[in-house]
C-alpha positions as CSV (number, residue, x, y, z in Angstrom):
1,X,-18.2,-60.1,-75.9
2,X,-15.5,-60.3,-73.2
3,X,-14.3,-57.2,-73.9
4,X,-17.2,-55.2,-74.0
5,X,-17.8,-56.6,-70.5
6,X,-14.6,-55.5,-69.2
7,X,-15.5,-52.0,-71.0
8,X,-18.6,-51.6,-69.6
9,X,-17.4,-52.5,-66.1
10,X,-14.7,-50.0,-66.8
11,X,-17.2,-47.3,-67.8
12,X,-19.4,-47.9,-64.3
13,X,-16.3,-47.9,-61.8
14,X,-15.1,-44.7,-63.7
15,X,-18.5,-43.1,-63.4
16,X,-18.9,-44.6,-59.5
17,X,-15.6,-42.6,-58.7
18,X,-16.9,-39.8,-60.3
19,X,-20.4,-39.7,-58.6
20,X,-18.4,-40.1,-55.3
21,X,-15.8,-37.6,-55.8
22,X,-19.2,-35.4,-56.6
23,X,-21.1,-36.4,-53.7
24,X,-17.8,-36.1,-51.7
25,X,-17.4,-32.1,-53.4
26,X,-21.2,-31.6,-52.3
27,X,-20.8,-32.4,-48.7
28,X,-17.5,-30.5,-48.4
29,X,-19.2,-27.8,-50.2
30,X,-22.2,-28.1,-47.8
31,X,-19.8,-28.1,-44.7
32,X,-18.0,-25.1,-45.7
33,X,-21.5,-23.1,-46.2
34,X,-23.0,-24.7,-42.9
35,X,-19.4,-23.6,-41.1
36,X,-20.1,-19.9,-42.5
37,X,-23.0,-19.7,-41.8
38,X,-22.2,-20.8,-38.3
39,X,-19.6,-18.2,-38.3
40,X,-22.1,-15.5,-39.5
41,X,-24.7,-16.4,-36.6
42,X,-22.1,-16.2,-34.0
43,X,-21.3,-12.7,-35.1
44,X,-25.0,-11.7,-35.0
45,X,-24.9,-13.6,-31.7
46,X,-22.3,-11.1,-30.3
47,X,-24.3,-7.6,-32.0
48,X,-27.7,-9.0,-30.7
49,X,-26.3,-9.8,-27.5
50,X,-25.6,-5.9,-27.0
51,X,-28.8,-5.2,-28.5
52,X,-30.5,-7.1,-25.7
53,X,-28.5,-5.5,-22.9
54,X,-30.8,-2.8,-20.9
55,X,-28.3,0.4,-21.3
56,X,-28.6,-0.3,-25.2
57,X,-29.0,2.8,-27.0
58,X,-29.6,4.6,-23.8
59,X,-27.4,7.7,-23.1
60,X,-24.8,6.7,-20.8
61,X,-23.2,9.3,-18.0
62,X,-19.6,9.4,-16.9
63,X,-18.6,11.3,-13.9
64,X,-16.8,15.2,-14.7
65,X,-13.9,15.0,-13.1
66,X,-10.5,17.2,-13.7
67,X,-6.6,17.2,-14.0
68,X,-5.5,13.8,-13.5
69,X,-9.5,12.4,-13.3
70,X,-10.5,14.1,-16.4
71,X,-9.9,11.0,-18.9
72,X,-14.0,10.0,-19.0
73,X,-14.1,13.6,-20.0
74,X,-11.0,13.6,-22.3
75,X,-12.5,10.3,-24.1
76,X,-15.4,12.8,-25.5
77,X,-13.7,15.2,-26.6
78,X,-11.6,13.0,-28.7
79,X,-15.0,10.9,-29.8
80,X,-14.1,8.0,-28.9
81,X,-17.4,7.4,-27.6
82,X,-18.9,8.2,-30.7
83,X,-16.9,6.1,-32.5
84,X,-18.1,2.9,-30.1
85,X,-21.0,3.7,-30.7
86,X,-22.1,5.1,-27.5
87,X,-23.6,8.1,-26.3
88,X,-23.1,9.7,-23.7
89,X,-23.4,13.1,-21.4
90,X,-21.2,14.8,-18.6
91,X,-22.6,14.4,-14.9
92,X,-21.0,16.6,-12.4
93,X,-21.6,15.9,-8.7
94,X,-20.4,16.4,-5.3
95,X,-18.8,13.1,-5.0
96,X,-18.2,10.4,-7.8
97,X,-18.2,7.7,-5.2
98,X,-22.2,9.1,-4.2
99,X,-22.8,8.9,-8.1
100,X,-21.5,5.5,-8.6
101,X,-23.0,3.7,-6.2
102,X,-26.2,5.5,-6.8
103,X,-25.4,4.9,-10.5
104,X,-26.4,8.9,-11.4
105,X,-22.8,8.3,-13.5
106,X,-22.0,4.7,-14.6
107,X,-18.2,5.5,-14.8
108,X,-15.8,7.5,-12.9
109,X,-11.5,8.2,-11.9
110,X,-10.9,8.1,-9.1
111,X,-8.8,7.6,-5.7
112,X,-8.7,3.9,-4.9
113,X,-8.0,5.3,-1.6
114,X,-11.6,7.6,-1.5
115,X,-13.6,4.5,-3.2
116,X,-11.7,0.7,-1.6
117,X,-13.6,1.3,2.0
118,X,-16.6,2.4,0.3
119,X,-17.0,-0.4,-2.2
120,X,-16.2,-2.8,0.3
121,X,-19.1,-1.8,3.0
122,X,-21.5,-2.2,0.1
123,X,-21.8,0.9,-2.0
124,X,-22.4,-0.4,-5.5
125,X,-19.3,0.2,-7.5
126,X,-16.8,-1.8,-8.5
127,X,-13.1,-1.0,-10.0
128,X,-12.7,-2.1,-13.8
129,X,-9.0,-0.8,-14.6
130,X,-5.9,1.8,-13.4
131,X,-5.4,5.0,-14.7
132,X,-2.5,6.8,-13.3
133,X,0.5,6.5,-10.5
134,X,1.6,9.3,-7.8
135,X,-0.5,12.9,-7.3
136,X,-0.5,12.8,-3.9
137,X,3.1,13.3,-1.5
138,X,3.5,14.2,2.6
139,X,4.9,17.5,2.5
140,X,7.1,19.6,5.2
141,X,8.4,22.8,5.3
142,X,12.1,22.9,3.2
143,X,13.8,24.7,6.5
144,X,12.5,22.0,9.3
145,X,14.6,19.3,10.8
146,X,12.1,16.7,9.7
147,X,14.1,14.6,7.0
148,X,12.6,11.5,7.0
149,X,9.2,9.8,8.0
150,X,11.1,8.3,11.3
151,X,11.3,11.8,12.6
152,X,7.7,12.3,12.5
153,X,7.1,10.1,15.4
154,X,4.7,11.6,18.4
155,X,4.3,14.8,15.9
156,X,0.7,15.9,14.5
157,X,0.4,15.2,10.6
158,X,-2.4,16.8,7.8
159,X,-4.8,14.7,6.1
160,X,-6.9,17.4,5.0
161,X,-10.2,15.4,3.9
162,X,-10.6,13.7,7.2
163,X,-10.1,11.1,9.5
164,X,-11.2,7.6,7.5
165,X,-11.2,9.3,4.3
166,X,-8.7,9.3,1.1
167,X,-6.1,11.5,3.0
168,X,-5.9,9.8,5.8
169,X,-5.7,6.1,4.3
170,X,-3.0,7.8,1.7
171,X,-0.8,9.0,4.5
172,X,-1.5,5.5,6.9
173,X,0.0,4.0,4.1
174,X,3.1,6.3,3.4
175,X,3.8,6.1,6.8
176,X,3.3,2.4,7.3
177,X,5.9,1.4,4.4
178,X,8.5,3.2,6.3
179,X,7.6,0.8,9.3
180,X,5.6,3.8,11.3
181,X,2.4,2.9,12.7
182,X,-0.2,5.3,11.8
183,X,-2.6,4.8,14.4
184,X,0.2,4.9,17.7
185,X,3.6,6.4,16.4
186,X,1.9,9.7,15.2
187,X,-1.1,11.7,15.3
188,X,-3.5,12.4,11.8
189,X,-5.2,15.1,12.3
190,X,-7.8,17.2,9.9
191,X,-6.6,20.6,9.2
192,X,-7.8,22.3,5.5
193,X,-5.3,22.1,2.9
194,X,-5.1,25.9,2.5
195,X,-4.5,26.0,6.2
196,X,-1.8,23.5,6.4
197,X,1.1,25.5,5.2
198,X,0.3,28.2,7.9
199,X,-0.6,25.4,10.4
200,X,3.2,24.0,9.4
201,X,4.8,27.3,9.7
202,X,3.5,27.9,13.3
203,X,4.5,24.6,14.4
204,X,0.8,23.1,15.1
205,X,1.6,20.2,13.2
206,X,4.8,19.2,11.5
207,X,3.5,17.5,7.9
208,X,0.2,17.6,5.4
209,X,-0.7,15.5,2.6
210,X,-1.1,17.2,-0.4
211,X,-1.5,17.5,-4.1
212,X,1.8,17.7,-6.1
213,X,-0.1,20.5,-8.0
214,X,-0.9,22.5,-5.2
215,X,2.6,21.9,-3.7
216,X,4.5,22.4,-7.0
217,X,5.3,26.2,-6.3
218,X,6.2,26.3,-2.8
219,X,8.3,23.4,-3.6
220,X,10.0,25.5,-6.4
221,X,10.2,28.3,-4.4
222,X,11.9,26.4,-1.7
223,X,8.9,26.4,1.3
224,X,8.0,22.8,1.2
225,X,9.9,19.7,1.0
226,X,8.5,16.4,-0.2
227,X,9.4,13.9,3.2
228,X,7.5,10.8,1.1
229,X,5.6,10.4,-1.9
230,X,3.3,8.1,-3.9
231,X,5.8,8.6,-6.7
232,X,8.1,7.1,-4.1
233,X,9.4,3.5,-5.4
234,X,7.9,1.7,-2.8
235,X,4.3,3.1,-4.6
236,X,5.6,3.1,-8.4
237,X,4.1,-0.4,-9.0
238,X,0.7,0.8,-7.8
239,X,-2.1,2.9,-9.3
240,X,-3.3,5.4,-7.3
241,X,-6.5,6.4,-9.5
242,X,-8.6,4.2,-10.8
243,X,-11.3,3.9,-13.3
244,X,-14.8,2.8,-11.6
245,X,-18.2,1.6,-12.6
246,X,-21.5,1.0,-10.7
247,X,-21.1,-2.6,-9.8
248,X,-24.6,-3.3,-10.9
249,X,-24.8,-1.7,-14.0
250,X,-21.5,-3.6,-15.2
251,X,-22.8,-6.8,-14.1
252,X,-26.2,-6.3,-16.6
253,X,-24.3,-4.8,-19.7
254,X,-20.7,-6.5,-19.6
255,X,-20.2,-5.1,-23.4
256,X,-21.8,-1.7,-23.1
257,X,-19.8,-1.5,-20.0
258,X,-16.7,-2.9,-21.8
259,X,-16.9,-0.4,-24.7
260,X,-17.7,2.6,-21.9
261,X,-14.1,1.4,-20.3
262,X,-11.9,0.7,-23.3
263,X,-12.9,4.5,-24.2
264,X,-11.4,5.5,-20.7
265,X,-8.2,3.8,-21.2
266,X,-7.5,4.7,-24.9
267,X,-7.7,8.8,-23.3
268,X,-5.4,7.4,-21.0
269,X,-3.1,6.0,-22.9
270,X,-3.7,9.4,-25.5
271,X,-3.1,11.1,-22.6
272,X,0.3,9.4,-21.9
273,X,1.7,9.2,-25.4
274,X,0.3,12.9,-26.1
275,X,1.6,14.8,-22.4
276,X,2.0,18.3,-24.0
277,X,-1.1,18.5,-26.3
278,X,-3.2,16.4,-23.8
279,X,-2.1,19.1,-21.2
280,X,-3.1,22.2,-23.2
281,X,-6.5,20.2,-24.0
282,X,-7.1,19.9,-20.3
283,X,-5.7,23.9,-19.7
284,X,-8.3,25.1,-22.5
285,X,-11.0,23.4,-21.1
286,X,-10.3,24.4,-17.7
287,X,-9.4,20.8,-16.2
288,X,-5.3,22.2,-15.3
289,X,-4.2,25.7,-14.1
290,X,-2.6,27.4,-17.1
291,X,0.8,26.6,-16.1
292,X,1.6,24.5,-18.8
293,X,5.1,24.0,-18.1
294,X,4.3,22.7,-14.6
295,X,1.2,20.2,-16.0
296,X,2.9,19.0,-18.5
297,X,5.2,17.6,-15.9
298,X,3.2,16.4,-13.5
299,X,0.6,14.9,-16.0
300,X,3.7,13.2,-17.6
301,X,5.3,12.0,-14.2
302,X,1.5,10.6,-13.7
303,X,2.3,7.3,-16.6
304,X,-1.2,7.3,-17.1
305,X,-2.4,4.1,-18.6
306,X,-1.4,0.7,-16.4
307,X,-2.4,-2.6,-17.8
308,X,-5.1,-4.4,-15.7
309,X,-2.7,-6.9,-14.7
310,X,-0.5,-3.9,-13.0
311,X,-3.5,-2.7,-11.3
312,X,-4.6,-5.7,-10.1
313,X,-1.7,-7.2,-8.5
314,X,-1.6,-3.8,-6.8
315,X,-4.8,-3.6,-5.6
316,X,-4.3,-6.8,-3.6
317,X,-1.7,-5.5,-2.3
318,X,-3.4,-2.4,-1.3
319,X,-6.3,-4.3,-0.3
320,X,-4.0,-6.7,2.1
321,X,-2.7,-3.2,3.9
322,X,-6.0,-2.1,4.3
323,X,-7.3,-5.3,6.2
324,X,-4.1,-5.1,8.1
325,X,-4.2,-1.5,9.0
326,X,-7.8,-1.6,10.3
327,X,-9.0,0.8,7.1
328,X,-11.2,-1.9,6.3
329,X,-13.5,-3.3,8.9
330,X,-16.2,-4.8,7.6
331,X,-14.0,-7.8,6.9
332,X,-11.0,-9.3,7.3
333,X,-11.1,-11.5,4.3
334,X,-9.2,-10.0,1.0
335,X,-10.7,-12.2,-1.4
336,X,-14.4,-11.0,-0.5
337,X,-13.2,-7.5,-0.7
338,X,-11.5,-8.3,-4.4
339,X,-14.2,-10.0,-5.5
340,X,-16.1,-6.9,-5.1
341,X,-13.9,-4.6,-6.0
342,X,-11.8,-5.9,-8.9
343,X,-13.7,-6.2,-12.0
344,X,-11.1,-6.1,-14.8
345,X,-13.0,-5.3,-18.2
346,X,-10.7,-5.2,-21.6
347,X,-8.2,-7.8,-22.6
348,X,-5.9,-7.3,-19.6
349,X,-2.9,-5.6,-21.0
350,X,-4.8,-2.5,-22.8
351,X,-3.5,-4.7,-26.5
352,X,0.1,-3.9,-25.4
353,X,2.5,-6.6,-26.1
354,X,5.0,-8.0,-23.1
355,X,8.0,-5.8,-24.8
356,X,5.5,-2.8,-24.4
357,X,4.7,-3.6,-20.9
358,X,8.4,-4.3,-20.2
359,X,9.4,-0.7,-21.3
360,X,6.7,1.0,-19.7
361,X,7.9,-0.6,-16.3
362,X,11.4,0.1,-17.0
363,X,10.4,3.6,-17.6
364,X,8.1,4.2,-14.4
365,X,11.0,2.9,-12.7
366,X,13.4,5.8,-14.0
367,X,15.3,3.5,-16.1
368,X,14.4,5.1,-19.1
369,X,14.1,8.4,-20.9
C-alpha cells in the first residue's frame, strides 16, 4: 500500500512538471506570436503613416535645373523615383527659390548663397542636404598685376547677378577669408557676365565672379586668371549647392519628403562615382555644353555628394559669416536662422561608413587620386 502511494505521488509530480513545462511552452509560444505580431503592426504603422501623409500618391514636382543643379533631374532619368515609389514631373521656372517658397516645385539645387538670405526673411524653404563644392571663382585677366585678393583693395569688382544677391555674397565671402572687407576695402559692382571680360580688359573694373564653366576657355587660352576660388582650401569643407525643399511641405510629409531627397543624393553620389557617363548623360540631354573633356572635369572637381554632417557644420559656418557680414539682417541670432534653414533628412552620412567619409575628405583635400 506504501508503495503504490509513493507511485502515485510520483505519477502526479511527474505530470505537474509536465503540465507546467506545457503551460510554460504556451505562454512562450504566446509571447513570441504577440511580439510578431507587434513587430508586424509597427511595420504597417510606418506604410500607413505615409499613406496618411497629404502628398501621398500625388505627383510630386522637382525644380529643372542644369550642369551642376541637374541631380533632381538626373534622379528621373535613372528611376530612382520610380523605384521609391514616387511620381513625379519636371517644373521649370524663373527662379527655384520663387518655386520653393511658393512650393510650385517641392525640391530644388541650388546656391546656398542665392537661397540662405531668402529662407531666413521667411520665404518657405528650408535646406535638407549638400550636393556639390566649388563652381564659382573671382577671375582677373592672366596679364594684370592683380596676384592676389590684397591687391584688389579700392579697385571695382563683378558680381554679375547683383548687389545682395548670390554673386555678391559669393565674392563678400572670398574676399572676407583673405581678411578684405567687402563693404569698405573694395567696391562690388553689377556688371553682366558677358560684359565683364570686356569691362576687365578696359580697365573699368579689375575682377568678376564667374562660373568655372564659362571661364574654363579663356583660362586655357591664357585671358583669365583665377585670383580666388570656392575650390580654394579655405572653401573645400563647404558645400556650395545645396538640395532644398519647401519648408512647409517637408514639415507635413517627413517620409514622402525623405524618399523625394534620398533620390537626390543617390544621383549625386551616381553622379560622383560615374563623372564620365554622368557627364555625357547631362551633354545628351542638354544640361552641359558638349565639351566633354572640359565637364568631365569640372563635374568631377565638383565631389558631388557631401554627407549631411559635412553640410551642416558648414552651413553654420556660413551662416555665422553672414550675420557677421551684414548679408543677413533680419537677425542676428544663428541658431534662429539654422533652425530654419537646416533640415537634414536621410541618416546623416548618405549610408557611408567613417572610412568612406574619411577618404572622401582626404580626397577633396588633394590627398588622393
Amino acid at each position: 500500500m506504501n508503495k503504490l502511494k509513493k507511485l502515485l505521488c510520483l505519477v502526479l509530480c511527474f505530470g505537474l512538471v509536465f503540465a507546467m513545462a506545457a503551460c510554460g511552452g504556451d505562454e512562450e509560444s504566446e509571447q513570441n506570436e504577440q511580439q510578431n505580431e507587434e513587430n508586424n503592426n509597427e511595420e504597417l504603422t510606418e506604410e500607413e503613416a505615409w499613406k496618411l501623409e497629404p502628398a501621398y500618391g500625388e505627383t510630386l514636382v522637382y525644380y529643372l535645373g542644369d550642369g551642376c543643379t541637374s541631380g533632381p533631374l538626373v534622379a528621373d532619368l535613372l528611376g530612382y523615383y520610380e523605384e521609391a515609389g514616387l511620381k513625379v514631373e519636371g517644373y521649370k521656372g524663373s527662379s527655384y527659390t520663387e518655386a520653393l517658397g511658393a512650393n510650385a516645385a517641392q525640391i530644388a539645387v541650388g546656391h546656398i548663397a542665392t537661397m540662405l538670405v531668402p529662407c531666413s526673411n521667411n520665404v518657405d524653404l528650408t535646406f535638407v542636404g549638400g550636393a556639390h563644392i566649388g563652381c564659382k571663382s573671382l577671375y582677373v585677366m592672366a596679364d594684370s598685376p592683380y596676384q592676389t585678393t590684397e591687391d584688389l583693395k579700392g579697385l571695382k569688382i563683378a558680381t554679375p547677378n547683383g548687389i545682395g544677391a548670390s554673386d555678391y555674397n559669393i565674392t563678400a565671402r572670398l574676399l572676407d577669408a583673405d581678411g578684405i572687407n567687402p563693404l569698405e576695402d573694395v567696391s562690388l559692382v553689377q556688371v553682366e557676365s558677358s560684359a565683364c571680360v570686356p569691362s576687365m580688359q578696359s580697365g573699368e573694373i579689375a575682377a568678376a565672379l564667374l562660373s568655372d564653366t564659362a571661364a574654363y576657355h579663356m583660362v586655357e587660352d591664357g585671358t583669365l586668371r583665377v585670383i580666388s576660388s570656392l575650390l580654394d582650401e579655405d572653401f573645400q569643407q563647404e558645400a556650395c549647392c545645396i538640395i532644398a525643399m519647401n519648408r512647409t511641405f517637408v514639415e507635413e510629409n517627413p517620409i514622402t519628403a525623405t524618399k523625394l531627397s534620398d533620390c537626390v543624393k543617390k544621383a549625386h553620389d551616381w553622379m560622383r562615382e560615374n563623372p564620365e557617363e554622368a557627364t555625357q548623360l547631362l551633354i545628351d540631354e542638354g544640361l552641359n555644353s558638349d565639351d566633354l573633356d572640359m565637364n568631365i572635369e569640372l563635374n568631377t572637381s565638383l565631389q558631388f555628394g557631401p554627407s549631411n554632417d559635412f553640410t551642416g557644420a558648414a552651413l553654420e559656418k556660413i551662416v555665422d559669416d553672414y550675420i557677421r557680414l551684414g548679408l543677413i539682417t533680419s537677425t542676428d541670432d544663428a541658431d534662429e536662422v539654422m533652425e530654419k534653414a537646416w533640415t537634414p533628412l536621410g541618416d546623416g552620412s548618405l549610408g557611408k561608413t567613417p572610412e568612406y567619409r574619411e577618404a572622401w575628405f582626404v580626397q577633396m583635400q588633394g590627398g588622393a587620386e
